[in-house]
C-alpha positions in Angstrom: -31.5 12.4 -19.7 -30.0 14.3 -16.9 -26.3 15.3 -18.1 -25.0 13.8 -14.4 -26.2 10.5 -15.5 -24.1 11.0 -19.1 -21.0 11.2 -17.2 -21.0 8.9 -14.8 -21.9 6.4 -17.7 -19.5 7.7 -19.4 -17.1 6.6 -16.3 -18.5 3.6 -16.0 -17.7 2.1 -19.4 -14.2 3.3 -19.1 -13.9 1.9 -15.8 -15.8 -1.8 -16.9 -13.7 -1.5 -20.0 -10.7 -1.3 -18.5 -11.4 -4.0 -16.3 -12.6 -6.0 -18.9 -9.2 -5.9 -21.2 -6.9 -5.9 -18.1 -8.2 -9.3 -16.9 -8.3 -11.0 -20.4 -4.4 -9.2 -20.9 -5.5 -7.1 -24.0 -3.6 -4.3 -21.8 -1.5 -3.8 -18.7 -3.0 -1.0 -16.8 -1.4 0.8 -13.8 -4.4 2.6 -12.0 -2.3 4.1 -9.7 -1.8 6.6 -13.0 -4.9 8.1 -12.4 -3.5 10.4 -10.0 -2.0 12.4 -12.6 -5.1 13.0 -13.8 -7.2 14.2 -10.8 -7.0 18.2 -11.9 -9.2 17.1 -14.7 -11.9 17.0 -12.5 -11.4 20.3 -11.7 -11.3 21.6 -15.2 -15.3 20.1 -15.9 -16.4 21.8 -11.7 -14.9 24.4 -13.6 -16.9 24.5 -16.8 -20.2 23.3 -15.4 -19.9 26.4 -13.5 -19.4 28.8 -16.4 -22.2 27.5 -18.6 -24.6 25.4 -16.7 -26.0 28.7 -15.1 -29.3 27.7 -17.5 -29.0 24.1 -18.0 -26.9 25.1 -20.8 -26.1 22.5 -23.7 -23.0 24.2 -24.8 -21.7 23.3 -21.5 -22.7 20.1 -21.6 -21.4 19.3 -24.8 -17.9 21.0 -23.8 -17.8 19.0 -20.1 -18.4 15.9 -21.7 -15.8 16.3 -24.4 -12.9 17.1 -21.8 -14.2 14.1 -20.0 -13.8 12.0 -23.5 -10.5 13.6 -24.0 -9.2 13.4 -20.6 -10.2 9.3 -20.2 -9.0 9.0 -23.7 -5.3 10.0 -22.7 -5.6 8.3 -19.3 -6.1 5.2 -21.4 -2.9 5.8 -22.8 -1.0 6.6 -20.2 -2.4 4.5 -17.5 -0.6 1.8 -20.1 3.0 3.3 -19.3 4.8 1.7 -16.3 5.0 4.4 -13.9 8.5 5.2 -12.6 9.3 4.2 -9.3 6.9 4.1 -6.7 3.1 5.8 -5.9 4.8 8.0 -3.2 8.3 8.5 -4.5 6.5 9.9 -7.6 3.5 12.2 -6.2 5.3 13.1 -2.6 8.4 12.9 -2.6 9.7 14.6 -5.4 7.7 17.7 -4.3 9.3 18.5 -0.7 11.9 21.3 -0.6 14.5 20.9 2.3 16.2 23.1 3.8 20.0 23.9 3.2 20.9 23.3 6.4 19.7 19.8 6.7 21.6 18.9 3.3 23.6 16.4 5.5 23.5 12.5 4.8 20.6 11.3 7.0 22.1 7.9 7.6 24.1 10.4 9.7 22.8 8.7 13.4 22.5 12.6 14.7 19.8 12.6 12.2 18.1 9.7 13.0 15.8 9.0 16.1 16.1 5.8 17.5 13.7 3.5 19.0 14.6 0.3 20.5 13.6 -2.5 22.5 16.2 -5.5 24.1 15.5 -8.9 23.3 16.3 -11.1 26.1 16.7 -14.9 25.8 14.1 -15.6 28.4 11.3 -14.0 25.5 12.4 -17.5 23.4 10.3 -17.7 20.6 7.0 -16.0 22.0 4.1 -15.1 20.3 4.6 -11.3 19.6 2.5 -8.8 18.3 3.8 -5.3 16.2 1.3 -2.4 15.4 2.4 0.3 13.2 0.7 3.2 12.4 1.4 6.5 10.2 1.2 8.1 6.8 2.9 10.5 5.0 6.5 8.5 5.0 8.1 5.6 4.0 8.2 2.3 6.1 10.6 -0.3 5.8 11.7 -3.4 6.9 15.0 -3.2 6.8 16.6 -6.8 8.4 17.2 -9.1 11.5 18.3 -7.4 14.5 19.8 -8.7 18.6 16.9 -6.3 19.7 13.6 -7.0 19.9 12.3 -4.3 17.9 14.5 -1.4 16.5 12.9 1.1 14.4 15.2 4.3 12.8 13.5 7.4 11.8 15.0 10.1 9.4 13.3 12.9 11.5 15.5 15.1 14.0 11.6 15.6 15.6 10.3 13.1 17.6 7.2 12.6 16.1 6.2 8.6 17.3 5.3 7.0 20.1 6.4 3.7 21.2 4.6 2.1 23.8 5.1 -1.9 24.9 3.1 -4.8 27.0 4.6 -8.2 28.3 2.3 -10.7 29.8 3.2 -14.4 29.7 2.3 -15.6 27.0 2.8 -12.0 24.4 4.5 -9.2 23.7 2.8 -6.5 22.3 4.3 -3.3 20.7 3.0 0.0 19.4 4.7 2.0 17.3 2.6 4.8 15.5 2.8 8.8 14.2 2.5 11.4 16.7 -1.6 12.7 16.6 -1.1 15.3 13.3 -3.4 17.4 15.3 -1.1 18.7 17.6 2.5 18.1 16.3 2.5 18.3 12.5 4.5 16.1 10.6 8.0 18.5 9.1 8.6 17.9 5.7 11.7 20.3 6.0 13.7 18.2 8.3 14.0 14.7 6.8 13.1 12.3 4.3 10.8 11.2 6.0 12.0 7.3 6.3 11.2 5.0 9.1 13.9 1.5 9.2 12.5 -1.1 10.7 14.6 -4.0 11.9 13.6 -7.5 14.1 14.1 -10.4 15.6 14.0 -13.6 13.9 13.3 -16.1 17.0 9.5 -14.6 17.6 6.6 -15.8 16.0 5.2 -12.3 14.5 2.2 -11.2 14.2 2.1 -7.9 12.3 -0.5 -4.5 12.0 0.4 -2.1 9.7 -2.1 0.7 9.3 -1.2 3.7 6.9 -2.4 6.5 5.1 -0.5 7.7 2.0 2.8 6.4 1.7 4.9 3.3 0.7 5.6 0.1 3.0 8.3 -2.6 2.1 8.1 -5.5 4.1 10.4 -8.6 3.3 9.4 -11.1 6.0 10.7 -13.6 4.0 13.2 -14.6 7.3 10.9 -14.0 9.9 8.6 -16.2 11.2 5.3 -14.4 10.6 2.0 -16.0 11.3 -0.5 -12.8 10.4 0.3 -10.0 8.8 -2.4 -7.0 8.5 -2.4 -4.5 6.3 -5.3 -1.5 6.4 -4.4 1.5 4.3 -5.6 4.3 1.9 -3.8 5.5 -1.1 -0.6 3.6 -0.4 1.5 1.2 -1.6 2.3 -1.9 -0.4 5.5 -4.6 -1.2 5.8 -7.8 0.9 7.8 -10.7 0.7 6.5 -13.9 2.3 8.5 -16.5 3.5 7.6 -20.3 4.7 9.1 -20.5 8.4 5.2 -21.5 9.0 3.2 -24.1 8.6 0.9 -21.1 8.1 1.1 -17.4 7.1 -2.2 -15.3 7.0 -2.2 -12.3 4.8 -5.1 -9.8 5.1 -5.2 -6.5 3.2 -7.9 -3.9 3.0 -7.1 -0.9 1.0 -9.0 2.4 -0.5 -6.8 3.2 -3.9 -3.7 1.2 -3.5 -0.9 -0.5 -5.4 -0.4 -3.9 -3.3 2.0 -6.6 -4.3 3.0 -9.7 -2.4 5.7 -12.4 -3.5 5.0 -16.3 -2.1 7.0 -19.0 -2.4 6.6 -20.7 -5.0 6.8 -24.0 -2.8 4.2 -23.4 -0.2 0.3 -23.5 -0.9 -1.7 -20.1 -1.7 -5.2 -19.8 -1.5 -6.2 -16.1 -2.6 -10.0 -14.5 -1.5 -10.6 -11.5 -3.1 -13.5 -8.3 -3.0 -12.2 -6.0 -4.8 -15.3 -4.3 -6.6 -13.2 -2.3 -9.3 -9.5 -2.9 -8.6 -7.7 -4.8 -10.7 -5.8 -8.0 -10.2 -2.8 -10.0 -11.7 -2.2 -13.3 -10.1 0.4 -15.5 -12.2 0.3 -19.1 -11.8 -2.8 -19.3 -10.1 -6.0 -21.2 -10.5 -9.6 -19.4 -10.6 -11.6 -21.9 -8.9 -14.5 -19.5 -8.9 -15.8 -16.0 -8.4 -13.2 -14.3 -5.9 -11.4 -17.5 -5.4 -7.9 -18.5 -6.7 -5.2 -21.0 -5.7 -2.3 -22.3 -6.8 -1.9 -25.9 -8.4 -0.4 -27.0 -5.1 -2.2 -25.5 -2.7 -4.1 -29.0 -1.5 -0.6 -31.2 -1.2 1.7 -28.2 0.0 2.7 -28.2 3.8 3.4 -24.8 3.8 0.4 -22.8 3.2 -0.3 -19.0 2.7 -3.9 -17.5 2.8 -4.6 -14.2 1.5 -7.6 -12.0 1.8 -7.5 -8.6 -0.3 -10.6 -6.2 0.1 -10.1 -3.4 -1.8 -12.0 -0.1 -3.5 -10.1 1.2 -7.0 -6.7 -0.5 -6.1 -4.1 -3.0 -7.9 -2.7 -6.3 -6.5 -0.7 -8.5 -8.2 0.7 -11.6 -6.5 3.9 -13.3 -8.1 5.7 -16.7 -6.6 9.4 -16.9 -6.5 
């Protein structure tokens, strides 16, 4: 037997194992964890490379047992809550600023502002946010009189904020300079976009990102779709019931999503989430990929949401 096909049977079984005890709650698991891990990976490159020359067995022997060991402590450890947030832990933590920007960012010389008015003629229009970026923190902060405020912890301009108003929608566009040629400065900020809107809209809401952490509490906002495409992020959202009807679509690579309902409207839950990992509490399996909540058929408030994931977590909670 080839030694590739050992090891990714090897994986395999850990992964289905996992799985298998996590949805039975045998175990909590965090897989966002596994990031602590990835230099392992690393270590057997490194190994198969030394003794594999020749096919040799030796090696084989000594790649598989660091895999073993390796997956052994990850089992462990992947069992501890980690502290604080995906980003806060594996970004954050790691960027040096300089002395000279020790100031307090809320400091509004710090802070680039963008901003768009709210008249009264806009009512309660149908209007549209897309938000795109990576590499920072994105959070909705509260209501606002504007429109659309957003607050960014950068001295550098480094988004774009573009708008269209036709009739019947607004639409705004609010994403991260192209990386390619204006790099995002990790030595002049923390890196924090506030967001802040207005309550008399009805929202929908785009939020693409790449690695980093998005709080959303939309829990006073009247949002009818909110969209959420991402890659190793992390994602918190707080639903409200303003609607007869919320829509909730997430797509992620390896992600740590969780969403809070109320625990008055209706949920209906439709999941593909090939190895994730999922935790919904006080919710009905009605079948394969399918869950709702007991009063999902009598509630006149209904949430539906759609999670499509890779390796990720998502837990949904009701309060």
């Amino acid at each position: 037997m080839k030694f590739d096909r050992i090891i990714w049977g090897v994986l395999l079984l850990f992964i289905g194992g996992v799985l298998l005890l996590d949805n039975f709650n045998v175990i909590e698991f965090y897989w966002r964890n596994i990031w602590d891990f990835w230099p392992l990976i690393l270590i057997i490159l490194g190994v198969n490379i030394l003794f594999n020359r020749n096919n040799s067995q030796t090696g084989n022997i000594i790649s598989l047992g660091i895999l073993v060991i390796g997956l052994s402590v990850l089992f462990v450890k992947g069992q501890e809550k980690p502290e604080g947030g995906w980003w806060n832990r594996h970004v954050k933590h790691n960027i040096q600023f300089d002395d000279d920007d020790s100031n307090d960012t809320a400091n509004s010389t710090d802070k680039n502002v963008y901003n768009e008015q709210f008249l009264a003629e806009y009512g309660d229009k149908k209007t549209e946010l897309n938000i795109s970026g990576g590499g920072a923190t994105f959070e909705l902060k509260g209501t606002a009189d504007s429109l659309f405020t957003a607050k960014v912890s950068e001295r550098r301009n480094n988004f774009l904020f573009t708008k269209t108003f036709t009739d019947s929608l607004h639409v705004l566009n609010f994403k991260m300079r192209n990386r390619g040629k204006e790099k995002w400065n990790f030595g002049n900020g923390n890196n924090d976009i506030d967001i802040y809107l207005n309550t008399n809209p009805i929202w929908t809401i785009n939020l693409k990102m790449g690695a980093g952490e998005t709080k959303f509490d939309v829990s006073n906002f009247k949002v009818r779709t909110l969209n959420f495409d991402g890659g190793a992020a992390e994602l918190n959202v707080k639903l409200g019931s303003l609607l007869p009807i919320t829509d909730v679509n997430v797509k992620t690579g390896v992600a740590d999503v969780k969403v809070n309902i109320p625990e008055g409207s209706g949920c209906r839950i439709t999941t593909k989430t090939g190895l994730s990992s999922k935790d919904f509490t006080g919710f009905t399996k009605i079948n394969e990929g399918l869950y709702e909540t007991p009063n999902f058929q009598s509630a006149s408030k209904k949430i539906f949401i759609k999670f499509d994931g890779g390796l990720s977590s998502f837990e949904v909670d009701r309060y």
